[in-house]
Backbone bond lengths (Angstrom), bond angles and torsions (degrees), N, CA, C in turn:
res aa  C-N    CA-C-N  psi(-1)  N-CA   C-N-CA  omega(-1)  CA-C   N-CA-C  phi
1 X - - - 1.439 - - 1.525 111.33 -
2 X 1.469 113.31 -39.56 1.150 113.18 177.83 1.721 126.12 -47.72
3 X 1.557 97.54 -52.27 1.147 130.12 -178.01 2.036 104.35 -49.63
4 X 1.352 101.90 -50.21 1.429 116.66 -177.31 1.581 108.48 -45.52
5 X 1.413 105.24 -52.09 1.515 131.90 -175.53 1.634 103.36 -65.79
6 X 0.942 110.21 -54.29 1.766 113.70 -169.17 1.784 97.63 -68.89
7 X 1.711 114.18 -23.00 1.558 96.31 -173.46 1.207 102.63 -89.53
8 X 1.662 136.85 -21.90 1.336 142.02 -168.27 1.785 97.21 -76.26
9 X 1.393 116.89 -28.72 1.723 108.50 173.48 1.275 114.51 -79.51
10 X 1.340 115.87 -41.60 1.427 114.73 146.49 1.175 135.60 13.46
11 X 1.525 89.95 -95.28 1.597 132.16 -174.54 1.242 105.47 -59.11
12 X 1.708 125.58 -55.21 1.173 136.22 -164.86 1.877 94.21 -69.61
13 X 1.292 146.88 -36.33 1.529 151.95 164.11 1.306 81.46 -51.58
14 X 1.151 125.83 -79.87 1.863 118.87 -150.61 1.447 118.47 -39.14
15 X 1.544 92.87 -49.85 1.892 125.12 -177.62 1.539 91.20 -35.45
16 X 1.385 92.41 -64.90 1.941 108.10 -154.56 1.564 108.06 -56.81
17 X 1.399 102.96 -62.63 1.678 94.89 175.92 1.245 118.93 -46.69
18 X 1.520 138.80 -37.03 1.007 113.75 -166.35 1.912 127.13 -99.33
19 X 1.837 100.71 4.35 1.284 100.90 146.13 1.470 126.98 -86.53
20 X 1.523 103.16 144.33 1.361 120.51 173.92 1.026 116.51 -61.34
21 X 0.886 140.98 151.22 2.062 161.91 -162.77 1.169 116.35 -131.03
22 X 1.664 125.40 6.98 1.776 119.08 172.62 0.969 101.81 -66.25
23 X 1.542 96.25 109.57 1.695 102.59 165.60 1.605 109.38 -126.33
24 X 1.453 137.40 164.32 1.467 131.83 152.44 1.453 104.26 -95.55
25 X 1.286 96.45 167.04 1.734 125.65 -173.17 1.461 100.41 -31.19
26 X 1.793 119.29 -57.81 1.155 111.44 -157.33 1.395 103.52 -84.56
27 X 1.523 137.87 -29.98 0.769 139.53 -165.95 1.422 145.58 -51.98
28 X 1.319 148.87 101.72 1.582 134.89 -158.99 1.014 104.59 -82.66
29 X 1.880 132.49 155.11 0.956 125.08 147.17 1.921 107.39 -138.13
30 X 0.893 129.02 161.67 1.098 109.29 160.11 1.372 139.18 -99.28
31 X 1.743 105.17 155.04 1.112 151.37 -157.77 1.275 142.07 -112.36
32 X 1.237 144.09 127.99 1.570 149.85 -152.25 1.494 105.98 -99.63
33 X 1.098 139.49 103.95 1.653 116.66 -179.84 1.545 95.01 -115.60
34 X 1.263 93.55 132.47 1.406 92.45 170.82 1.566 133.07 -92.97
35 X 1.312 135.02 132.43 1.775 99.88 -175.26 1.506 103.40 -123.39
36 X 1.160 112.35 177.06 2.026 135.37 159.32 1.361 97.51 -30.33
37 X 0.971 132.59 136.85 1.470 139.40 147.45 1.975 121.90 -28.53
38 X 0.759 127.32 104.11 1.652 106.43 -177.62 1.521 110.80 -121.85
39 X 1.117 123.19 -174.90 1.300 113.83 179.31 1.888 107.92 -90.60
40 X 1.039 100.28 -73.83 1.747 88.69 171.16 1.674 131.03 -76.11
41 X 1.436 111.45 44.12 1.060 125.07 -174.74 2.186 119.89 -18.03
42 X 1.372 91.74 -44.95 1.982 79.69 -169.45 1.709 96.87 -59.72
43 X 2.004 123.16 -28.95 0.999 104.51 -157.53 1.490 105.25 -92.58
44 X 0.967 132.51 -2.50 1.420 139.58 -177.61 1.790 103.43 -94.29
45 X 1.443 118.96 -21.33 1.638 115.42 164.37 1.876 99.89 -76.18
46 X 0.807 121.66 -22.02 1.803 118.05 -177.88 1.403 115.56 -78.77
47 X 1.779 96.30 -32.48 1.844 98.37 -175.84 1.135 99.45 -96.21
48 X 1.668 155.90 -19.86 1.046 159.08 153.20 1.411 103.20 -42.18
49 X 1.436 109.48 -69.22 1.708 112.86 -172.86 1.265 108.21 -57.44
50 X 1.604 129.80 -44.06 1.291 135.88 179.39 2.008 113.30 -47.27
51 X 1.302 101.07 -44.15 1.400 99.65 -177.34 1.460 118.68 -69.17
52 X 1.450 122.77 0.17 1.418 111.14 174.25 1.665 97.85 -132.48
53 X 1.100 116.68 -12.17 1.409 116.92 157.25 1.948 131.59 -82.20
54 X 1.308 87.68 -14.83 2.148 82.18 168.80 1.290 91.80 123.50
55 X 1.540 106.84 -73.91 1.706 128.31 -160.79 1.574 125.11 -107.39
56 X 1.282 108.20 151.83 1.852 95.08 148.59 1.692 125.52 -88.60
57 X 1.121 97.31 19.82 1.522 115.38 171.84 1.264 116.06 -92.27
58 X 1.122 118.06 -56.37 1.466 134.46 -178.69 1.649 100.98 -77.66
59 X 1.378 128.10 -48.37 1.373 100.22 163.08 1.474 124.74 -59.26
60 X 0.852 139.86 -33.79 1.497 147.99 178.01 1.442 121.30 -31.27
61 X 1.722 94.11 -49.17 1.274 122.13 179.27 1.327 122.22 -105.54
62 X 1.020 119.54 13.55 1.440 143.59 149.36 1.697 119.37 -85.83
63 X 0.927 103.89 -46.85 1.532 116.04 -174.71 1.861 100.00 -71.86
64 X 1.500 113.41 114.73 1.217 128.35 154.44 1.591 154.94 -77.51
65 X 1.608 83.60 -11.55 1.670 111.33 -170.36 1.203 100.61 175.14
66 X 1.896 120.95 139.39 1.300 129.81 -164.39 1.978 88.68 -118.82
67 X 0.605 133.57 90.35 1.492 125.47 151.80 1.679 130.42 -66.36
68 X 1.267 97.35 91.28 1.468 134.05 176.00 1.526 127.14 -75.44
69 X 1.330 108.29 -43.76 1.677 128.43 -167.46 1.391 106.54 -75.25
70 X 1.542 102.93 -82.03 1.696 112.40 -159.40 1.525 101.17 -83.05
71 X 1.431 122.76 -44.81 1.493 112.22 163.74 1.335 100.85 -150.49
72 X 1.752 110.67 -175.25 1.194 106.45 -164.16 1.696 125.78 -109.95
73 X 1.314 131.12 108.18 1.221 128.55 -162.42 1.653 133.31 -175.60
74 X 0.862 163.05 173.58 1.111 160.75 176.51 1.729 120.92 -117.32
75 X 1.964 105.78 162.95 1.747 91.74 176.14 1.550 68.17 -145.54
76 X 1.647 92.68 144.61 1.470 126.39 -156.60 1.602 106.62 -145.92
77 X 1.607 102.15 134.39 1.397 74.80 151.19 1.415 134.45 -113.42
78 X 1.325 109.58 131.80 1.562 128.22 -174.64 1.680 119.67 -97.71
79 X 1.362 108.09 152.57 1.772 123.05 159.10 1.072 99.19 -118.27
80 X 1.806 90.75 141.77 1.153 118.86 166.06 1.792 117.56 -15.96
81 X 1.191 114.80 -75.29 1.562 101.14 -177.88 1.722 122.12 -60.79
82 X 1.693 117.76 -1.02 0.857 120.69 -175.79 1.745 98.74 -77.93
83 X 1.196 108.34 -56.59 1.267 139.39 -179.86 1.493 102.36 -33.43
84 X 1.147 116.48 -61.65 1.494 122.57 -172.95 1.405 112.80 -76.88
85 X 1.151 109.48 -36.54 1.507 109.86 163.77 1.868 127.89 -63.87
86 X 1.480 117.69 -33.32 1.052 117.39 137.29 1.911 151.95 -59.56
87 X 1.287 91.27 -20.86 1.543 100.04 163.21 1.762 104.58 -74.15
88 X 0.884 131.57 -25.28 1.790 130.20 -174.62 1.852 100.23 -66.41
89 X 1.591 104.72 -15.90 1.544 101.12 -155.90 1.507 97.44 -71.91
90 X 1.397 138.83 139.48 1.160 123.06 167.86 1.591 120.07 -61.06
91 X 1.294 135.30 -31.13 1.159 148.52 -175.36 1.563 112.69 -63.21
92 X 1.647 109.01 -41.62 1.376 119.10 170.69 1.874 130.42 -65.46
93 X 1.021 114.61 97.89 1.680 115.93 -160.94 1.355 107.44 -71.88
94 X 1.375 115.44 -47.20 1.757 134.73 177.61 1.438 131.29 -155.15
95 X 1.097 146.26 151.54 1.124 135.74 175.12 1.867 99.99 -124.07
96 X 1.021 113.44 -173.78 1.411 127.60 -148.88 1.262 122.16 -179.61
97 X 1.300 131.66 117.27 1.309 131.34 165.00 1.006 130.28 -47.04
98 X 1.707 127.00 115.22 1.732 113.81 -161.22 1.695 97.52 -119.42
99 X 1.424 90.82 -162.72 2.005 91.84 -177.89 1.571 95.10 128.05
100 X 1.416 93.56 -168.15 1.624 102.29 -175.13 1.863 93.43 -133.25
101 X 1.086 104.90 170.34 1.727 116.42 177.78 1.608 87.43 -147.50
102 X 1.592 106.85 135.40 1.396 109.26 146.91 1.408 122.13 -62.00
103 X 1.504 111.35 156.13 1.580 97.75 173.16 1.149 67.47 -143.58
104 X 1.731 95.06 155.47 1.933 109.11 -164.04 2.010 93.99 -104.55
105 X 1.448 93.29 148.44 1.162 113.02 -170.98 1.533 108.59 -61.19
106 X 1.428 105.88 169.45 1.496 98.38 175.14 1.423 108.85 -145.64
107 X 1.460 124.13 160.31 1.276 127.99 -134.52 1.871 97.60 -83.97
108 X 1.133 160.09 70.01 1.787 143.88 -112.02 1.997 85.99 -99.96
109 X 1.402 131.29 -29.76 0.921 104.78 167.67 1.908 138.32 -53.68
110 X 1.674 90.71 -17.04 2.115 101.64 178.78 1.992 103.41 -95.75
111 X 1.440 98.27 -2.50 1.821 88.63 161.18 0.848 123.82 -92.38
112 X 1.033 111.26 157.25 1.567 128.87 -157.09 1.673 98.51 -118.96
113 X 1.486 115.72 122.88 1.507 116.86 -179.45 1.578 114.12 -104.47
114 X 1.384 128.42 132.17 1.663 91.15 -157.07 1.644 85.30 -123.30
């Protein structure tokens, strides 16, 4: 199980690098932030997000996914100055470009399994 968990964080690093992040100033896209371990983690991603967003309203609705399990963090969508304003947070370790990319299928009868 462990193993399951350590490949899904993995995956989710792999995911991230390989979307692009051109964004302008105003622009949101979403984002992976990672934070410190805490004890009530979803509510400490709301007051984190809240401090460079205004509200706990507006984080709320910002926040897309609470990652609780394999590690601890949220994917949001953020701008650039949001972004930078959250890296100052001590709680925040990294953030990361998140999303999905197609990757095009491949034909499994021309692989070769050895």
């Amino acid at each position: 199980m462990a193993s399951l968990c350590q490949n899904s964080v993995i995956l989710l690093v792999i995911l991230s690098f390989l979307v692009a992040s051109s964004m302008g100033e105003d622009e949101a896209s979403i984002q992976i932030v990672y934070m410190a371990i805490s004890k009530n983690s979803a509510a400490s991603h709301i007051q984190t997000l809240a401090s460079v967003m205004g509200s706990e309203m507006a984080a709320k609705k910002a926040i897309i996914y609470d990652y609780t399990r394999t590690m601890n963090g949220f994917a949001a969508k953020l701008t650039a100055d949001q972004i930078t304003a959250l890296l100052k947070q001590p709680a925040v370790l990294k953030i990361l470009p998140g999303g999905f990319q197609k990757v095009p299928a491949t034909d499994i009868s021309s692989t070769s399994i050895p």
